[in-house]
Every structure is written in structure tokens, then in C-alpha cells.
N, C-alpha and C positions, 0 to 999 in steps of 0.2 A: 413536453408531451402530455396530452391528457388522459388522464389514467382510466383505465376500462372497466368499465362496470360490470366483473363478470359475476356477481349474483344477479345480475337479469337475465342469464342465460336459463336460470333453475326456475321452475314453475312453484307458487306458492306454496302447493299442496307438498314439497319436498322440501325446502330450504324456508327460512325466513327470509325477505327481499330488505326487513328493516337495518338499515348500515347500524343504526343506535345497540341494537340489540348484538349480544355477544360472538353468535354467530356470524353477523355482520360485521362486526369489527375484524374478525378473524377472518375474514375473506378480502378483504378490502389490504390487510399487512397482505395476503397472496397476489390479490392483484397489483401492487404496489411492484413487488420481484418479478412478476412477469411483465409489466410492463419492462423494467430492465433487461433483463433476457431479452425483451421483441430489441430494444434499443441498439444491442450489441449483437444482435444476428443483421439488423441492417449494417452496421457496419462491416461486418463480416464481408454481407456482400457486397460495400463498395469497395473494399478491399481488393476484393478479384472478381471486378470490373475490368477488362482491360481497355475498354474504351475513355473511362472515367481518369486512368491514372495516367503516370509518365513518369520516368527518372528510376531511381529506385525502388520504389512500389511496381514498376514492371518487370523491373529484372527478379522481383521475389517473388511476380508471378510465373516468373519461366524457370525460376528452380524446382516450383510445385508441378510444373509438365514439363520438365527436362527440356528447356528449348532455352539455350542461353545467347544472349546476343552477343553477334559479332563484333569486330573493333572497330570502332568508329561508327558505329550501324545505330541512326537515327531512333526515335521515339515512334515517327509514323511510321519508320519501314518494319520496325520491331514490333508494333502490334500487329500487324499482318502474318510476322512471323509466329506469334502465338495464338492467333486468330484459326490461324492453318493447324499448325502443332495440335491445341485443341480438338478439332474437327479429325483430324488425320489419325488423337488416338484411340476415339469411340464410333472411326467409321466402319463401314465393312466391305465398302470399298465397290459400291453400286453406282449406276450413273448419277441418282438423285443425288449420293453424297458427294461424287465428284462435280457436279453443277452447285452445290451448294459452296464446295469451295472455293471454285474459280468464281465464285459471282464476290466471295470472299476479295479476294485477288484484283479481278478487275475495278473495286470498287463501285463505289455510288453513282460514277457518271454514267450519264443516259450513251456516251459517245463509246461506251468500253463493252467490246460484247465477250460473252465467253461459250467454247463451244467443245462439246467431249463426240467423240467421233469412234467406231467400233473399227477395228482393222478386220480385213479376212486376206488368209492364206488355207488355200481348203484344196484335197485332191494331190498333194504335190508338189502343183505349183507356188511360184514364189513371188513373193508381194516387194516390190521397192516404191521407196517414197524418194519423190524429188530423182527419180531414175537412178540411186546412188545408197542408197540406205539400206540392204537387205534383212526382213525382220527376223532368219532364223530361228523362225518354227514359235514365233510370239505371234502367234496371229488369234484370229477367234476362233470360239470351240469349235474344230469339225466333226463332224459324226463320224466319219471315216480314220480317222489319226488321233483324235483326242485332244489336240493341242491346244493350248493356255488361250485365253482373250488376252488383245489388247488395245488399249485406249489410249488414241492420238487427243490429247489435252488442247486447244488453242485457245488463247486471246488476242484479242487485236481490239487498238485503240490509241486514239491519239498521242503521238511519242511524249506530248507537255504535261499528261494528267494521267498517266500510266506508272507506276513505280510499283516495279517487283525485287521483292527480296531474294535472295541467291536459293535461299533455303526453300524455297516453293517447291521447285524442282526434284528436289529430295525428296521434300515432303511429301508431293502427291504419290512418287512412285511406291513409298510406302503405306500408301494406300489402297491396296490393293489384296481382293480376298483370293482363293483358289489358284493363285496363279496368274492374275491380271496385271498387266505391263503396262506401264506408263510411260506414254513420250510428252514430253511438254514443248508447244510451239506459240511464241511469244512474238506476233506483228504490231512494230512502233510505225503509224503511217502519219504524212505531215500532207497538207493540201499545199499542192505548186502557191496560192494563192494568198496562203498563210507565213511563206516564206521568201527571203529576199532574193530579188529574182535580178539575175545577170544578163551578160549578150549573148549567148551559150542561144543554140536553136531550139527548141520544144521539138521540133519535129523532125532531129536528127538526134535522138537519144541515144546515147550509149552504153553508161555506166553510171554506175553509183561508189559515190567512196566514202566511207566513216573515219570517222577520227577520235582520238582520244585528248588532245591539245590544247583546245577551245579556254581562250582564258577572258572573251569580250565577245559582245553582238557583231553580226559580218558587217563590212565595212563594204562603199562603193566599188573601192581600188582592186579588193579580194579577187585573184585569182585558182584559189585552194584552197584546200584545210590546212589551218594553223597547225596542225600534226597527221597526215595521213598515215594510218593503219591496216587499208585495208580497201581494194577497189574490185568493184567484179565486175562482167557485164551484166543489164538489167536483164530478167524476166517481165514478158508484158502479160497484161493481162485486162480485165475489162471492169470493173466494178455495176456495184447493182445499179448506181445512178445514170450508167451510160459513158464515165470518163474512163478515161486508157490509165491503169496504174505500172510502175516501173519498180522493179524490189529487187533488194537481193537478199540472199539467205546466206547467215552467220552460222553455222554447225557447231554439234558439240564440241569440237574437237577443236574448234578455232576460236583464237585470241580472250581464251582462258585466262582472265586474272587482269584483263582489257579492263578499264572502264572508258566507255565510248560516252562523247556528249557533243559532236557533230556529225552533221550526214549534207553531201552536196551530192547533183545530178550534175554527169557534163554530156556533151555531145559528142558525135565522131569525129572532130577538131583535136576536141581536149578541151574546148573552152567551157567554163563554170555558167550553168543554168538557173540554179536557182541553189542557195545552201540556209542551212539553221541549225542552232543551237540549242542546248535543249539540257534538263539535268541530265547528270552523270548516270547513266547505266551499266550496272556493272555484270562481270559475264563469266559465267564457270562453264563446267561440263554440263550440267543434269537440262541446259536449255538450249534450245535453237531459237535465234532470233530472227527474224524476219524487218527487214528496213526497208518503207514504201513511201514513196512519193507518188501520189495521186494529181491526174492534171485534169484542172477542172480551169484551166482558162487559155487552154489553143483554143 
């Protein structure tokens, strides 16, 4: 590192500028130590980078914000995890900060969108989501009752380039200033086109089933999930491009401590439409997931 000449900072009229001269000498051993010091605060910061590091330099960043990683819990899912923690303990819990963290979340891909959404329950009446949920008095401020905001969290994106940490979930909801609720709603969607496509009808849709099992890529012969977990009928629905989507929704309260890493569509037979594979996702309380197959080729 080349050393900084700070007697140029001082105007003649104040300092001598001459390094020979005594004074110069004596500035030049100062700049010499603070060139050090600059040396070892950059290291400092590469330090706690958490982009920069991996292995044990991350876990010594998550003892310094209380965020320890799980067992077995990767190096990229674990930056996310302190990525959030971070953010989560200097937020105050405003839309800007929770769009800053979901864009955390969703990552870098253009395919992964994230979206924070205000609930109301006002007058009374009472708000359900998915016709099933009732928010009990978590809705946004009324002027009339007082009651707390809350913010419906979502991302959606591609189920292959998507990977959320368990602790998101958590995380966001403690983020939250005055009384503001957090729900987190997580859609993994795959394109019929993207995935290996059966004798099953497109146009006799009926259900979707996840699995946990998945140990190889689907085979021709494949009539199921190598582990089924879990089947529901679809909801349809339309996407912005014009194609018919099918999904079903995973609640908090179901298949807890799952980790799901297939999803197949069948039809009103039962016969297999299209199914894929995909990493292991894994599933607690604090999230709802949302599983979509989009058909973009009837």
C-alpha cells in the first residue's frame, strides 16, 4: 500500500511540506501508522461482509446479530438468513423497509417479484383471506376501533431460483413497529412447458399433489410422486400474460417440518399431466406456500 502523503493536506504557511526537514520526518513515522490503521479497518470490513465470506466467518457474523444458523443450513441460504436479521434489527418496520427485505429474499432474479400488501378490517366487519383465515382485529388502522396494521408479505417466483430460509418468516414478523402484523405468503410457480409433460388432459385439470421423496429427474413410465404428501384441488386463476394458472395453497399449519421437492398436476382421471423436480423446500409455521403450475401451452 502506498503510503499517504498527509503533509499535503497542510498549506505551507502552517507546516513545512519538506519530508527532509524534522517536522517532515515526524509526520511521515504518522503517516506511516495510519496508513496501518486504514489497512486493518479494511479488513475489519471484509470481515463482516457477509457476501464476501462463507463457513466460519459467517457463523462469527451471526453471533455478532444473534442470528445462528440452522443444522445443516447451507452458506447461501444462511446469508439470507443474516442478510434479513440485519435489516430486521435497524428496521422500524415501514413498507420501504419491508420491500427492502423481501427484494432481500426474493433475490437478484428479474423472474422473483416481491410484494407487501396493507390488510383492512374497519367498522366491524371482518376480513378473511383464502375465505378461511380470519385476521382477528390485525387489520389496518381504523379510525373508528384503533386497530393494529397488517401486512400481507408475498413472493412469487420461479420454484428452481427461489430459496427461502425458514427464518424469514420470523424474521419479517418482527419487524414490525406500533403493532404491525406480518403474514408471509411464498408462490413457487413452474411453466407446464418447463416441465415433463404426461398423457394426463390439460383441459381436464383437477389437482395438484406435492411431494417430499423425489430422489431422480421424472421418468417417462412415472405415474406419481415418488412420495406423495399432500393433494388438493386446484384454484384457477388467469395470469397477466393471458395463460390459466392452477395452485394450491400450503397453510401454516400444514406439513410443518415437510421438506417438499416435487409438485405434479393430474386431471379428473387421476392421470399425471405434467410433474418436476425442484430443490428441497423446506416448511414451518411462520409461512404459507403457495404451488403453481402455469399453462402456457393448451
Amino acid at each position: 500500500m502506498a503510503t499517504i502523503d498527509y503533509i499535503s493536506y497542510f498549506t505551507k504557511s502552517f507546516l513545512n511540506q519538506d519530508q527532509a526537514s524534522n517536522l517532515g520526518k515526524l509526520w511521515k513515522l504518522f503517516s506511516i501508522q495510519l496508513d496501518l490503521i486504514e489497512a486493518q479497518v479494511v479488513l475489519l470490513k471484509n470481515i463482516l461482509s457477509i457476501s464476501d465470506n462463507s463457513g466460519l466467518n459467517l457463523d462469527r457474523i451471526g453471533t455478532l446479530v444473534n442470528q445462528d444458523r440452522t443444522a445443516g443450513e447451507v452458506d447461501s441460504s444462511y446469508r439470507l438468513d443474516l442478510l434479513v436479521a440485519v435489516m430486521s434489527r435497524i428496521s422500524g418496520g415501514t413498507i420501504p423497509e419491508l420491500v427492502s427485505i423481501g427484494k432481500i429474499i426474493a433475490g437478484n432474479d428479474t423472474s422473483a417479484l416481491f410484494r407487501p400488501y396493507e390488510l383492512w378490517q374497519g367498522d366491524g366487519s371482518s376480513l378473511f383471506l383464502d375465505a378461511s383465515d380470519l385476521m382477528d382485529g390485525h387489520g389496518v388502522f381504523s379510525p373508528s376501533n384503533g386497530e393494529p396494521a397488517a401486512i400481507e408479505s408475498r413472493i412469487e417466483g420461479d420454484i428452481d431460483l427461489i430459496e427461502v430460509p425458514l427464518e424469514v418468516g420470523a424474521a419479517l414478523d418482527e419487524v414490525r413497529a406500533g403493532g404491525i402484523y406480518s403474514k408471509f405468503h411464498i408462490t413457487f410457480y413452474k411453466h407446464a412447458s418447463d416441465m415433463t409433460l404426461y398423457a394426463g388432459s390439460l383441459a381436464a385439470v383437477s389437482s395438484i399433489a406435492i411431494g417430499d421423496g423425489a430422489t431422480r429427474d421424472p421418468l417417462p413410465g412415472d405415474t406419481g410422486l415418488e412420495n406423495e404428501v399432500s393433494r388438493k384441488t386446484v384454484s384457477i386463476s388467469t395470469s397477466n400474460a393471458g395463460d390459466t394458472q392452477y395452485s394450491m395453497t400450503v397453510y401454516e399449519s400444514e406439513l410443518n417440518t415437510t421438506t417438499i421437492n416435487e409438485m405434479a398436476l393430474f386431471d379428473k382421471t387421476g392421470a399425471m399431466i405434467v410433474k418436476h423436480r425442484f430443490d428441497s423446500k423446506a416448511k414451518n409455521n411462520s409461512m404459507v406456500y403457495i404451488y403453481r403450475v402455469i399453462d402456457d401451452i393448451s
